[in-house]
mmCIF file of the N, C-alpha and C atoms, coordinates in Angstrom:
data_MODEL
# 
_entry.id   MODEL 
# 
loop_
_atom_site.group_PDB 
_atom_site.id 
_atom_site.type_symbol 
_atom_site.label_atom_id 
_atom_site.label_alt_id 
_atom_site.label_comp_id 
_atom_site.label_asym_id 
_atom_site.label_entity_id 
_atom_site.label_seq_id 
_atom_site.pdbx_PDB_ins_code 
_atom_site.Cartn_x 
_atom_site.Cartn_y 
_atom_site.Cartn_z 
_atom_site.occupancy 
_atom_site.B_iso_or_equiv 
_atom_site.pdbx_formal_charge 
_atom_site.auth_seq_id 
_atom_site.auth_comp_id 
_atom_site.auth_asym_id 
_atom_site.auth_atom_id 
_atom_site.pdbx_PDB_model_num 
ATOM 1   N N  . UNK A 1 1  ? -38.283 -70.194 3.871  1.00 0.00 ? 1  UNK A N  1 
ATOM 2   C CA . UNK A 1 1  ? -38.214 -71.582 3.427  1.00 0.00 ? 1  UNK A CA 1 
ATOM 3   C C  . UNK A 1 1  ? -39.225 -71.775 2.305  1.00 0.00 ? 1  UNK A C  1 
ATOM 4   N N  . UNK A 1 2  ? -38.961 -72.282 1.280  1.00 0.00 ? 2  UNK A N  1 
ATOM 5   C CA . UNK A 1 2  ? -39.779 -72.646 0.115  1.00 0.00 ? 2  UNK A CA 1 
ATOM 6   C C  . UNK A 1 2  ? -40.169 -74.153 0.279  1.00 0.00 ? 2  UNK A C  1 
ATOM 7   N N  . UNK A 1 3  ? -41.540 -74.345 1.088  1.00 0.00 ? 3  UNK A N  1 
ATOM 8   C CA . UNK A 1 3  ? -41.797 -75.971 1.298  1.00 0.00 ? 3  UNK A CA 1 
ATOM 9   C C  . UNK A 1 3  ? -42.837 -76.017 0.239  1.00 0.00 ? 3  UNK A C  1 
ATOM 10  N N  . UNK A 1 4  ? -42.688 -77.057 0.181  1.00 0.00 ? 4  UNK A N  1 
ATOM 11  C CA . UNK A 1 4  ? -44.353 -77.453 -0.919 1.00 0.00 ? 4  UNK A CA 1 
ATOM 12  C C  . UNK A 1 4  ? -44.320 -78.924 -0.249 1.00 0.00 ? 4  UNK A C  1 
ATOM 13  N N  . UNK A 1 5  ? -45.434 -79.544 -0.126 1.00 0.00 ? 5  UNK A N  1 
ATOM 14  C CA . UNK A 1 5  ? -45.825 -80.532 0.802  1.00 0.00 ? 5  UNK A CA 1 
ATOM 15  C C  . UNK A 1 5  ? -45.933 -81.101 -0.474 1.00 0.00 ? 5  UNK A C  1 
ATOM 16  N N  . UNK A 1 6  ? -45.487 -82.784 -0.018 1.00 0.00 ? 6  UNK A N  1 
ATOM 17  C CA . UNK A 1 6  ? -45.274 -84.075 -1.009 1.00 0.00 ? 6  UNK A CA 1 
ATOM 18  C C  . UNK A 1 6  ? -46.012 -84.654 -1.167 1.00 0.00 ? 6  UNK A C  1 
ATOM 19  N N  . UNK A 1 7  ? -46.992 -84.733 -0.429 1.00 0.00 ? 7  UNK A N  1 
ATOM 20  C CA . UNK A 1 7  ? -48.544 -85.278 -0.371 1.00 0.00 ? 7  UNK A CA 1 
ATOM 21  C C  . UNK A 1 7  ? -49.790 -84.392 -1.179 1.00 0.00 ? 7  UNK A C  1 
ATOM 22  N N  . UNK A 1 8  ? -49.723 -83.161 -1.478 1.00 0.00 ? 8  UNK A N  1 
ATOM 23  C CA . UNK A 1 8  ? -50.828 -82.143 -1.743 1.00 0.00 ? 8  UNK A CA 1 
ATOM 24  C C  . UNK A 1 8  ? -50.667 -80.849 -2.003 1.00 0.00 ? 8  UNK A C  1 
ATOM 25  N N  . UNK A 1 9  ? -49.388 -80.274 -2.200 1.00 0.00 ? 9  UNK A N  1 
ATOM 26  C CA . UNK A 1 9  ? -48.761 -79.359 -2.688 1.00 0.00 ? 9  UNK A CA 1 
ATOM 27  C C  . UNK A 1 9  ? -48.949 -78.335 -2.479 1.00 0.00 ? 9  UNK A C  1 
ATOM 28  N N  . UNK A 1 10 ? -49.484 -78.232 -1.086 1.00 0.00 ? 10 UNK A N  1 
ATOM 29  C CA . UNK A 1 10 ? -49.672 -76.738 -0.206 1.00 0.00 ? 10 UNK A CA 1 
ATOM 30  C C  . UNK A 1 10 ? -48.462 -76.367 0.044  1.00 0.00 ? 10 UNK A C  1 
ATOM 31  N N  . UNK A 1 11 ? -48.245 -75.348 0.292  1.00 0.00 ? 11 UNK A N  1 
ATOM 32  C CA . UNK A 1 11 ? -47.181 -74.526 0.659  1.00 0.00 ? 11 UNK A CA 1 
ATOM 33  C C  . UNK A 1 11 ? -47.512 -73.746 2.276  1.00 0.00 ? 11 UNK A C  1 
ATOM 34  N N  . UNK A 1 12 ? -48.198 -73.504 3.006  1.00 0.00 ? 12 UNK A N  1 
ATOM 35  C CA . UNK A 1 12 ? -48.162 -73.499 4.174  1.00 0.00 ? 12 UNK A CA 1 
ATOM 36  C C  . UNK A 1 12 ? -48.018 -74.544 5.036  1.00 0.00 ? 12 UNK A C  1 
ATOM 37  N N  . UNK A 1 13 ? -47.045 -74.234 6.076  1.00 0.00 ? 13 UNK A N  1 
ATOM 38  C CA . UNK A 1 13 ? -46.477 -75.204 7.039  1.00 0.00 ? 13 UNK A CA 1 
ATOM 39  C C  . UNK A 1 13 ? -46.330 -74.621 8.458  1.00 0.00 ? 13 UNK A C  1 
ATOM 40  N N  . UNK A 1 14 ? -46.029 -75.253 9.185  1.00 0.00 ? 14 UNK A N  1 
ATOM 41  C CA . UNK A 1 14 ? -45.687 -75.265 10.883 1.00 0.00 ? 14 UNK A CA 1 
ATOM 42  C C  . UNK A 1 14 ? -44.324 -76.109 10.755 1.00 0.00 ? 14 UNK A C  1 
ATOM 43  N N  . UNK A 1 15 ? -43.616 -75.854 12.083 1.00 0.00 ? 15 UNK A N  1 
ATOM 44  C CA . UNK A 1 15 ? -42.025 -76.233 11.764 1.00 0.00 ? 15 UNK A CA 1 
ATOM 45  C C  . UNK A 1 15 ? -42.289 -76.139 14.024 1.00 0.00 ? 15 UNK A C  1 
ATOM 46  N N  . UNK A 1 16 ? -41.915 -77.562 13.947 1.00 0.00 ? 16 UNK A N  1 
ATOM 47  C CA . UNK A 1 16 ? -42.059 -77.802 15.813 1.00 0.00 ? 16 UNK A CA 1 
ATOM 48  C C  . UNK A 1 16 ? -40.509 -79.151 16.196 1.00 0.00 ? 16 UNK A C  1 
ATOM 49  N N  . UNK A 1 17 ? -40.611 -78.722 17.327 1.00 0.00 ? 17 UNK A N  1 
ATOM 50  C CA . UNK A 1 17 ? -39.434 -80.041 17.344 1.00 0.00 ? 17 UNK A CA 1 
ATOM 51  C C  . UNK A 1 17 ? -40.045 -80.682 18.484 1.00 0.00 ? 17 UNK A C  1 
ATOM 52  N N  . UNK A 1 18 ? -38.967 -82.045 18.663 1.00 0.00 ? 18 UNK A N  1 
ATOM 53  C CA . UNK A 1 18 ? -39.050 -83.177 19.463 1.00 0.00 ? 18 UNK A CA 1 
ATOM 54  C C  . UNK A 1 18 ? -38.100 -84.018 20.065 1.00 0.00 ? 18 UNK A C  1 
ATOM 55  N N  . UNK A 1 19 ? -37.720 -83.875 21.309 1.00 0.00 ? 19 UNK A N  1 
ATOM 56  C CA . UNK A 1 19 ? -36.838 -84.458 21.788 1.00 0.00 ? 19 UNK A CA 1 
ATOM 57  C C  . UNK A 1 19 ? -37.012 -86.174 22.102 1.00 0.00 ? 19 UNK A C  1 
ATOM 58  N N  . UNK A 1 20 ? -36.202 -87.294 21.981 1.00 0.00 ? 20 UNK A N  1 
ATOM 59  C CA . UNK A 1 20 ? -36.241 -88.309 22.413 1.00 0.00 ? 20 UNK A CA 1 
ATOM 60  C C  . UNK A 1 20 ? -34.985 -89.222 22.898 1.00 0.00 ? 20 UNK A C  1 
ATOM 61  N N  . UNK A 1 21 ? -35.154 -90.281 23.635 1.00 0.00 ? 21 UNK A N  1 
ATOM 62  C CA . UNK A 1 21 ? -34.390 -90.827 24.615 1.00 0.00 ? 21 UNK A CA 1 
ATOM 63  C C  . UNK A 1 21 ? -33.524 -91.902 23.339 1.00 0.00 ? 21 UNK A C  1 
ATOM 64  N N  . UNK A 1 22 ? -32.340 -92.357 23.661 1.00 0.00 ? 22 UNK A N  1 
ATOM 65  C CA . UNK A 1 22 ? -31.412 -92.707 23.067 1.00 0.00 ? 22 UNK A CA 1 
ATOM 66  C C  . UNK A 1 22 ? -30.885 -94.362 22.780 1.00 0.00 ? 22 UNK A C  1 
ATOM 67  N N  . UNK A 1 23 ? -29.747 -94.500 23.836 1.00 0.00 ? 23 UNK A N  1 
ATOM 68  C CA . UNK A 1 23 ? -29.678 -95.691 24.289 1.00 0.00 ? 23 UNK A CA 1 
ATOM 69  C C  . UNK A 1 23 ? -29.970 -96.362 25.977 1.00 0.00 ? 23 UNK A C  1 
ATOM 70  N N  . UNK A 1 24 ? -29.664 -97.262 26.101 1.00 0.00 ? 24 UNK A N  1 
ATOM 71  C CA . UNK A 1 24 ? -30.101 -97.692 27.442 1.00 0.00 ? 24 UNK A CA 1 
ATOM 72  C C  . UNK A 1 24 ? -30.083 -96.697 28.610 1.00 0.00 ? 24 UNK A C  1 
ATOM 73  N N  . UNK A 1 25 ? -28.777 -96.174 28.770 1.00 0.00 ? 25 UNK A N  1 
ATOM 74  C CA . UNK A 1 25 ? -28.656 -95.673 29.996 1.00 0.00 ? 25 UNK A CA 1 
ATOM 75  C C  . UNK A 1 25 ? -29.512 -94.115 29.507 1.00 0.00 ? 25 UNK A C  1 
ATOM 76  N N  . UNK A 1 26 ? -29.448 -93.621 28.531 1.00 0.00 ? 26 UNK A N  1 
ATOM 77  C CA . UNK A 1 26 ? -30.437 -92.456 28.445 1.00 0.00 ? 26 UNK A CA 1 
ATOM 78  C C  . UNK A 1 26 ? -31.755 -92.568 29.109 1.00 0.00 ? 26 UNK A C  1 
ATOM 79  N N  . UNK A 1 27 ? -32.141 -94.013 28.316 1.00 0.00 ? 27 UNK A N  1 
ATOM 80  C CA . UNK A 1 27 ? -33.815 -94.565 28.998 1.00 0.00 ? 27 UNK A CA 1 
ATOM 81  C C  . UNK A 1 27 ? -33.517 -94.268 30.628 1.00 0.00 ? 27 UNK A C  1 
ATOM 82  N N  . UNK A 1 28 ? -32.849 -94.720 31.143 1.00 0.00 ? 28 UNK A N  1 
ATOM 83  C CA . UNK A 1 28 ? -32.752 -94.928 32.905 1.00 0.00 ? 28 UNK A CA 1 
ATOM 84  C C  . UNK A 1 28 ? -32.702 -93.850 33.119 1.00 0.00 ? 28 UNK A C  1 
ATOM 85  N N  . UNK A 1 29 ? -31.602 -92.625 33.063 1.00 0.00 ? 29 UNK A N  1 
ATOM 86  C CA . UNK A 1 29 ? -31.566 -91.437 33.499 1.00 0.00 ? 29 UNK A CA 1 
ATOM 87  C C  . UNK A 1 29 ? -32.585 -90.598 33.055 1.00 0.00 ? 29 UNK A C  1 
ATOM 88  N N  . UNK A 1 30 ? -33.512 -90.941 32.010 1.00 0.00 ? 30 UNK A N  1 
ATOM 89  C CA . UNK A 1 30 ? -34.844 -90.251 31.602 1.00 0.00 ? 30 UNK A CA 1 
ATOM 90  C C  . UNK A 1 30 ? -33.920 -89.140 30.849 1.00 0.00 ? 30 UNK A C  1 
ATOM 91  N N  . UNK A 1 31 ? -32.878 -89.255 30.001 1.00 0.00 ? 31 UNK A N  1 
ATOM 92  C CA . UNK A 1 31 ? -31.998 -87.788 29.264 1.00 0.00 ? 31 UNK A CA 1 
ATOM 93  C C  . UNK A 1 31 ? -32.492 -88.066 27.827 1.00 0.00 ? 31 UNK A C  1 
ATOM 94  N N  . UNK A 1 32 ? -32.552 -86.979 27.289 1.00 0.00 ? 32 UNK A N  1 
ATOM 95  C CA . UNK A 1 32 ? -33.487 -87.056 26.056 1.00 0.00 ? 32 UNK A CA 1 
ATOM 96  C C  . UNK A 1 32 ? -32.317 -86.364 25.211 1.00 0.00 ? 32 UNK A C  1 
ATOM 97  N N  . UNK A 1 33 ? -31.671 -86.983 24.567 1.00 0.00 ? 33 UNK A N  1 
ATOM 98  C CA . UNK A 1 33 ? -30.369 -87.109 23.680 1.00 0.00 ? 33 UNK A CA 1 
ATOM 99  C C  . UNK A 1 33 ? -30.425 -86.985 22.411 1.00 0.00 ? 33 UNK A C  1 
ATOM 100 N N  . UNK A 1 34 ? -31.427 -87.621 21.947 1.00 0.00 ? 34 UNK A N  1 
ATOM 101 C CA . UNK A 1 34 ? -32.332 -87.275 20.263 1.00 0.00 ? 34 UNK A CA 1 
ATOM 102 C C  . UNK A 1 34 ? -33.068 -86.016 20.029 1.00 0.00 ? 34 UNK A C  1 
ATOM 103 N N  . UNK A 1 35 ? -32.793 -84.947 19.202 1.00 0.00 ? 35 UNK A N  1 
ATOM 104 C CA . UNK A 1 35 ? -33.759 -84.028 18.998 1.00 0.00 ? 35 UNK A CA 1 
ATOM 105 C C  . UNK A 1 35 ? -33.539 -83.883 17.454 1.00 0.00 ? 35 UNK A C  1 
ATOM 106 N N  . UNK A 1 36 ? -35.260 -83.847 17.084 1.00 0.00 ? 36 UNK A N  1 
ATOM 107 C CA . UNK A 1 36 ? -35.739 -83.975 15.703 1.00 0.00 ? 36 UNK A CA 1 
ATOM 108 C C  . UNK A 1 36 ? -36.648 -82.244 15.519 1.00 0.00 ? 36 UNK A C  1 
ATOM 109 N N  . UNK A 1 37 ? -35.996 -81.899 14.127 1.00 0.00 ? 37 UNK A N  1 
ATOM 110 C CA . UNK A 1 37 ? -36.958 -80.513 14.089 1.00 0.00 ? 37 UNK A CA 1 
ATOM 111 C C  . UNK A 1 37 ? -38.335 -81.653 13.275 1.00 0.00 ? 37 UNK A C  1 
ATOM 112 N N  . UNK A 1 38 ? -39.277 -80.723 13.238 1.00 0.00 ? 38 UNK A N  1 
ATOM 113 C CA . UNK A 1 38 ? -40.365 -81.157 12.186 1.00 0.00 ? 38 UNK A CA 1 
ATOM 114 C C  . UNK A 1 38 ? -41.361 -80.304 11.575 1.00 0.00 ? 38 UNK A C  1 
ATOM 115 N N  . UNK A 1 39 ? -41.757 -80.436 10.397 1.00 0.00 ? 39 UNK A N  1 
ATOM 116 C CA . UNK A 1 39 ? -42.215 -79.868 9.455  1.00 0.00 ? 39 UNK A CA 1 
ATOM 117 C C  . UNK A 1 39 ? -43.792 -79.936 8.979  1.00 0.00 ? 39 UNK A C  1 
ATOM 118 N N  . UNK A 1 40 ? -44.438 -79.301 9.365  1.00 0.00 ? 40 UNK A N  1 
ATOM 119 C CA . UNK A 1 40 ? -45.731 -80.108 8.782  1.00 0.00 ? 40 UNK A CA 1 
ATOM 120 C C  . UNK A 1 40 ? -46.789 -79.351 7.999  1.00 0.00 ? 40 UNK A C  1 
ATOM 121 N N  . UNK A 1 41 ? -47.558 -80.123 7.560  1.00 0.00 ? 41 UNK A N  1 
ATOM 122 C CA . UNK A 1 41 ? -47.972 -78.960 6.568  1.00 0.00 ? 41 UNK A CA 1 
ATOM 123 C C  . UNK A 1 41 ? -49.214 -78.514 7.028  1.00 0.00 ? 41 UNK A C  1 
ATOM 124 N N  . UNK A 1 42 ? -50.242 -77.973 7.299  1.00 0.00 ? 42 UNK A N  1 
ATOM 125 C CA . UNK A 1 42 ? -51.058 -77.424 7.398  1.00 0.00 ? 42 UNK A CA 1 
ATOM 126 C C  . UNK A 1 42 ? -52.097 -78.035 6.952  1.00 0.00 ? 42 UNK A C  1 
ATOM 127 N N  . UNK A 1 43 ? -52.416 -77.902 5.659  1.00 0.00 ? 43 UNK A N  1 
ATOM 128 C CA . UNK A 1 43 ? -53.500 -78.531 4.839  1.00 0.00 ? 43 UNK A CA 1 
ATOM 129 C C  . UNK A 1 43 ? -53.726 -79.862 5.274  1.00 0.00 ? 43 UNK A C  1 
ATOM 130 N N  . UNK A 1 44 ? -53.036 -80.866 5.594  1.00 0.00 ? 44 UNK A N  1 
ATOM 131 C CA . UNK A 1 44 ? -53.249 -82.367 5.540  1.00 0.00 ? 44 UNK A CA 1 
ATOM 132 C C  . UNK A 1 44 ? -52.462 -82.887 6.478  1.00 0.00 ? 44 UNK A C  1 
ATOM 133 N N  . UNK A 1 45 ? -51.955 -82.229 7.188  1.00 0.00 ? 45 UNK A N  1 
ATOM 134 C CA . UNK A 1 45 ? -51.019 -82.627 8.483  1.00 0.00 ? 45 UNK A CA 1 
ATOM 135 C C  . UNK A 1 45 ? -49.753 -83.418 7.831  1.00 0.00 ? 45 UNK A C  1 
ATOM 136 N N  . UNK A 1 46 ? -49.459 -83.690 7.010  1.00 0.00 ? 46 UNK A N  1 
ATOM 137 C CA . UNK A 1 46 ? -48.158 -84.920 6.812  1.00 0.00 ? 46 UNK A CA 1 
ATOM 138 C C  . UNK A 1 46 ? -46.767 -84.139 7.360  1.00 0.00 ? 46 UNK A C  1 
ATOM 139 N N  . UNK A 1 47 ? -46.192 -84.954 8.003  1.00 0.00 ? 47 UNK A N  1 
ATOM 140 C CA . UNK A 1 47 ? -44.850 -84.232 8.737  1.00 0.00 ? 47 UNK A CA 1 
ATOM 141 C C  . UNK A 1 47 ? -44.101 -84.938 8.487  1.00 0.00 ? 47 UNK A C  1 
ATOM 142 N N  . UNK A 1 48 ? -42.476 -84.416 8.467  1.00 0.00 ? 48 UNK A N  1 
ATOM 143 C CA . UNK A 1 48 ? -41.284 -84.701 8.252  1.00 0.00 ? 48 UNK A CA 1 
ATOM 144 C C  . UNK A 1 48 ? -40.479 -84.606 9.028  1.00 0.00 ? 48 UNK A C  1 
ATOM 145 N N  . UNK A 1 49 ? -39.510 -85.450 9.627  1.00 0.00 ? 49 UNK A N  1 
ATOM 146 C CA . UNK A 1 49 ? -38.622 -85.479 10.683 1.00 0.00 ? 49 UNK A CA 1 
ATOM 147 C C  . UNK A 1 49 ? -37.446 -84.924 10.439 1.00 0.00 ? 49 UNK A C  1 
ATOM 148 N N  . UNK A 1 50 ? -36.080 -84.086 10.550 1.00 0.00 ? 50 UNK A N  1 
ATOM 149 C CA . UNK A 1 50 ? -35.204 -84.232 10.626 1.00 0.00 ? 50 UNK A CA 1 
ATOM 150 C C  . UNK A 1 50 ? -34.025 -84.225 11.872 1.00 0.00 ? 50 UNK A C  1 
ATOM 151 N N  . UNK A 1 51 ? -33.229 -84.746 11.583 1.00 0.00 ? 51 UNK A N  1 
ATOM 152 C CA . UNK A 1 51 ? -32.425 -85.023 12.765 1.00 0.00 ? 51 UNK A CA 1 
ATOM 153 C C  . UNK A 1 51 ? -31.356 -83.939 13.168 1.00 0.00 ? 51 UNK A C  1 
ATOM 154 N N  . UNK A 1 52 ? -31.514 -83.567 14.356 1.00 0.00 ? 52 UNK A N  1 
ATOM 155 C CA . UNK A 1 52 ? -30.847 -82.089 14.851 1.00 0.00 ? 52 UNK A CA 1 
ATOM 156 C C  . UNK A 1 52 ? -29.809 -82.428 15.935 1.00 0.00 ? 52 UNK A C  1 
ATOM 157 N N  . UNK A 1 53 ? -28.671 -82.198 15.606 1.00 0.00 ? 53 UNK A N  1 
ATOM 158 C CA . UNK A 1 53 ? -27.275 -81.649 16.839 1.00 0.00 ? 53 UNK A CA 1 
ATOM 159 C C  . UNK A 1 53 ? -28.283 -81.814 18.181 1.00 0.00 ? 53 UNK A C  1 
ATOM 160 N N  . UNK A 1 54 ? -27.481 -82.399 19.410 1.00 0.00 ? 54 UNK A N  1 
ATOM 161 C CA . UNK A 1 54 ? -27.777 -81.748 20.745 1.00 0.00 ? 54 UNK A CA 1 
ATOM 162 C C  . UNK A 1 54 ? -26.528 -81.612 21.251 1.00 0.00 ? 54 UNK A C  1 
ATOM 163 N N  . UNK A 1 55 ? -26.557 -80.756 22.252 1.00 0.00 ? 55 UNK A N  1 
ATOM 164 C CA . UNK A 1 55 ? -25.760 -80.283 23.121 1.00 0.00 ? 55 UNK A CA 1 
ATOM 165 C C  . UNK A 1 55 ? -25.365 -81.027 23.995 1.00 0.00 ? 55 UNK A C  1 
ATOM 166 N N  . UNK A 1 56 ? -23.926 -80.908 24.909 1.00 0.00 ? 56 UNK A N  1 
ATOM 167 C CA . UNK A 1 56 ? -24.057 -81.451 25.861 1.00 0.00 ? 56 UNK A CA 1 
ATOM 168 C C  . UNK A 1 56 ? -24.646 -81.052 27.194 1.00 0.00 ? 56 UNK A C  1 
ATOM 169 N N  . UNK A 1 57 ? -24.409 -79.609 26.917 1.00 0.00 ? 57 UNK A N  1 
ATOM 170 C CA . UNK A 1 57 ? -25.431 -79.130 28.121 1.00 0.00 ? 57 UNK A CA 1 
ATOM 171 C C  . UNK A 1 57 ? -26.905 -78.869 28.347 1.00 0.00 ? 57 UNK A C  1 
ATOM 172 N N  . UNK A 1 58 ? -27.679 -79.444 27.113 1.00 0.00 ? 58 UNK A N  1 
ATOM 173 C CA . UNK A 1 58 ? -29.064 -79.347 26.901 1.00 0.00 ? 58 UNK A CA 1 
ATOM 174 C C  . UNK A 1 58 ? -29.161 -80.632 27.949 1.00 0.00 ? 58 UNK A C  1 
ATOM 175 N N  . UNK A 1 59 ? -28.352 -81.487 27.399 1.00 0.00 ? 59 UNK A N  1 
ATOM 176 C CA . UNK A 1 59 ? -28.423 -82.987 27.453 1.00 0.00 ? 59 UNK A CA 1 
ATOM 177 C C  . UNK A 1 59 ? -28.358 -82.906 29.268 1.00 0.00 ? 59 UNK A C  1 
ATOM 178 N N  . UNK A 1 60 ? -27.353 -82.536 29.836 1.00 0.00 ? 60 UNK A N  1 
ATOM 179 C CA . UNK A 1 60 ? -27.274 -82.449 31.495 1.00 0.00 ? 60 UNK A CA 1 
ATOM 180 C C  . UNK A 1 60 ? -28.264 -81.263 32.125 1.00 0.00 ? 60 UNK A C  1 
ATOM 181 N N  . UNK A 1 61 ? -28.872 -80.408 31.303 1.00 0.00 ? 61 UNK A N  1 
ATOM 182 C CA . UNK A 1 61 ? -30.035 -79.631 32.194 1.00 0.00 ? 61 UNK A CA 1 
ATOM 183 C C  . UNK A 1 61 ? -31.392 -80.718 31.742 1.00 0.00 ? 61 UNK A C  1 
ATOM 184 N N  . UNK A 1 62 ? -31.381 -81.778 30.792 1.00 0.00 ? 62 UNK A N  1 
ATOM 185 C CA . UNK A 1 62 ? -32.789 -82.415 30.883 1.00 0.00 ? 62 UNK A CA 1 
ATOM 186 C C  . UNK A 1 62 ? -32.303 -83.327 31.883 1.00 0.00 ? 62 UNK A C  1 
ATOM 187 N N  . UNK A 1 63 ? -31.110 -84.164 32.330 1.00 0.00 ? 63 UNK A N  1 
ATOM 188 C CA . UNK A 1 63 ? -31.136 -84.873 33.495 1.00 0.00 ? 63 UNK A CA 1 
ATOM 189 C C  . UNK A 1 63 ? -31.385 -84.016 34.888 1.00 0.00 ? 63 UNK A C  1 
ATOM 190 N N  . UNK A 1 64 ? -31.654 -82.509 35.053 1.00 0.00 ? 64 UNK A N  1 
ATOM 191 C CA . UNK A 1 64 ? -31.684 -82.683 36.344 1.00 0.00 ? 64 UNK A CA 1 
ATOM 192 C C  . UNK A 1 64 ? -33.493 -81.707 36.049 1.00 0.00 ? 64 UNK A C  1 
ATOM 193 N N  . UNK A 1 65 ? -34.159 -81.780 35.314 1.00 0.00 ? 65 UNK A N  1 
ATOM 194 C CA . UNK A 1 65 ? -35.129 -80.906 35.008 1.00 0.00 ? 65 UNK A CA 1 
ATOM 195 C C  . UNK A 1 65 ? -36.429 -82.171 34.581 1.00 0.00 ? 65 UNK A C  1 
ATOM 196 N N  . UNK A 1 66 ? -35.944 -83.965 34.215 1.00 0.00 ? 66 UNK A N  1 
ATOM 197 C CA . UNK A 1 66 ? -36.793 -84.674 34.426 1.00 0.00 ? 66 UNK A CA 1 
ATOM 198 C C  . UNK A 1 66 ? -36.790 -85.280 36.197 1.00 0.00 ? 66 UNK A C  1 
# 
């Protein structure tokens, strides 16, 4: 990956993800339906979200694993 950070123009980064809850009934069943990769840079921490595919079966092993 060729990153250069938008803030300070380092080029070393970390790349982590993050799952999060959706609409209502996600909140209740605690199923985490949103997953974001993210990008960050090293030098100055500034991170970038993007928005990632889930599964449906990611989605039914976090309902029985929260």
């Amino acid at each position: 990956m060729n990153y250069k950070c938008p803030k300070c123009a380092n080029t070393t980064y970390e790349i982590g993800q993050m799952r999060a809850t959706g609409g209502t009934l996600s909140k209740i069943f605690d199923v985490q339906n949103k997953k974001f990769s993210s990008v960050s840079c090293k030098k100055c921490h500034y991170t970038e979200f993007y928005k990632a595919k889930t599964g449906a079966l990611s989605n039914i092993f976090d309902l029985f694993t929260n």
